[in-house]
N, C-alpha and C positions, 0 to 999 in steps of 0.2 A: 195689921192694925197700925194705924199714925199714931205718935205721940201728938200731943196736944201743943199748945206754944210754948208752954211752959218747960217742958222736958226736951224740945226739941232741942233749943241752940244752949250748950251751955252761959251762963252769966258772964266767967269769967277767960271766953274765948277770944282769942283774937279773930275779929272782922275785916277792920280796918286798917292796915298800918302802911305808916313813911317810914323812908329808911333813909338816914342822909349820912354824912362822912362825921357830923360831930352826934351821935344819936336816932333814935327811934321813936314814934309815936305811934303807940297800941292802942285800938277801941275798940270796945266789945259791942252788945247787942245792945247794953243799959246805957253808952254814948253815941247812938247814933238813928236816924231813923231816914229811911230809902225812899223812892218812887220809880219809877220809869220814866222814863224819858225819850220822846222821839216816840212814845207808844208802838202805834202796830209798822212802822218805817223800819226800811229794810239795814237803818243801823241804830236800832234803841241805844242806851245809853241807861246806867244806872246813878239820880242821882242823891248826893248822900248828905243830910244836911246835919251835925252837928250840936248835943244838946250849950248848955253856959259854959258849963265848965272842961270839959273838950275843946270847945270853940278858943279858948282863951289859952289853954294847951298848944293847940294847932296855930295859934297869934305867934305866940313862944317859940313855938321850934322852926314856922317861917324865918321869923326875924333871925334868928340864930341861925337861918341856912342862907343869907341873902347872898346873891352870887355862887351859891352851892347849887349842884346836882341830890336832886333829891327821887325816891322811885317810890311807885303808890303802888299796892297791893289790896287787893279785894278777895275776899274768900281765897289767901292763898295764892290766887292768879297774880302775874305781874302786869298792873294795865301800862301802865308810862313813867319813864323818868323825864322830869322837866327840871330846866333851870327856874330857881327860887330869883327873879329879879325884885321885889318887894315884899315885907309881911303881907301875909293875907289875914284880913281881921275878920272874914267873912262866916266862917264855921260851914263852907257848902266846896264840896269836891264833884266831881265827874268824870264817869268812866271813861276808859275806852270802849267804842262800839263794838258789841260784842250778838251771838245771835239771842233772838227773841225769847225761848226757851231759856237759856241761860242766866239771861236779864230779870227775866220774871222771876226765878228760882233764887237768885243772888237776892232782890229785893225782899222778895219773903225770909231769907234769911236774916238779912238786916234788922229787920220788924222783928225777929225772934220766934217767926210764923214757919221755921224749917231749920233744916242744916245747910250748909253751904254745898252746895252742885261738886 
């Protein structure tokens, strides 16, 4: 038997986080919401867009990383560490290409429509 969306992801789990040299930023399933990307191509992409107050979080710990090395994590997985050359005031991140299955399952997690792959 599935759990429903509600019991699936917990609330206060880490989904999404940056890990940089001055700090972290954690998002659960109630900061974020996913799609696919790149659909049925043979390097989808998960991507992830950021509700206000998250988004303005993720302002904050860009700027505070600028000219830092920072690395992005998705369900646990390490996708990329990129250098921060500007805030990003954007609240939308992007995986690395990962397989179709995967993408699809990380998205529904995101939504809070599963647990993470």
């Amino acid at each position: 038997v599935l759990a429903g969306p509600a019991a699936a992801q917990s609330q206060s789990e880490t989904l999404v986080q940056f890990v940089g040299f001055l700090g972290d930023l954690r998002l659960t399933v109630d900061d974020v919401r996913a799609e696919l990307v790149g659909g049925e191509t043979d390097t989808p992409r998960v991507g992830i867009a950021m509700e206000a107050e998250p988004t303005a979080a993720f302002a904050l710990f860009t700027t505070t990383h600028v000219n830092q090395t920072v690395t992005f994590f998705v369900c646990g997985e390490q996708m990329e560490s990129v250098s921060v050359s500007a805030p990003i005031e954007s609240g939308f991140a992007l995986s690395d290409p990962m397989p179709l299955a995967r993408a699809t399952a990380v998205v529904a997690a995101l939504n809070g429509e599963g647990n993470c792959p």
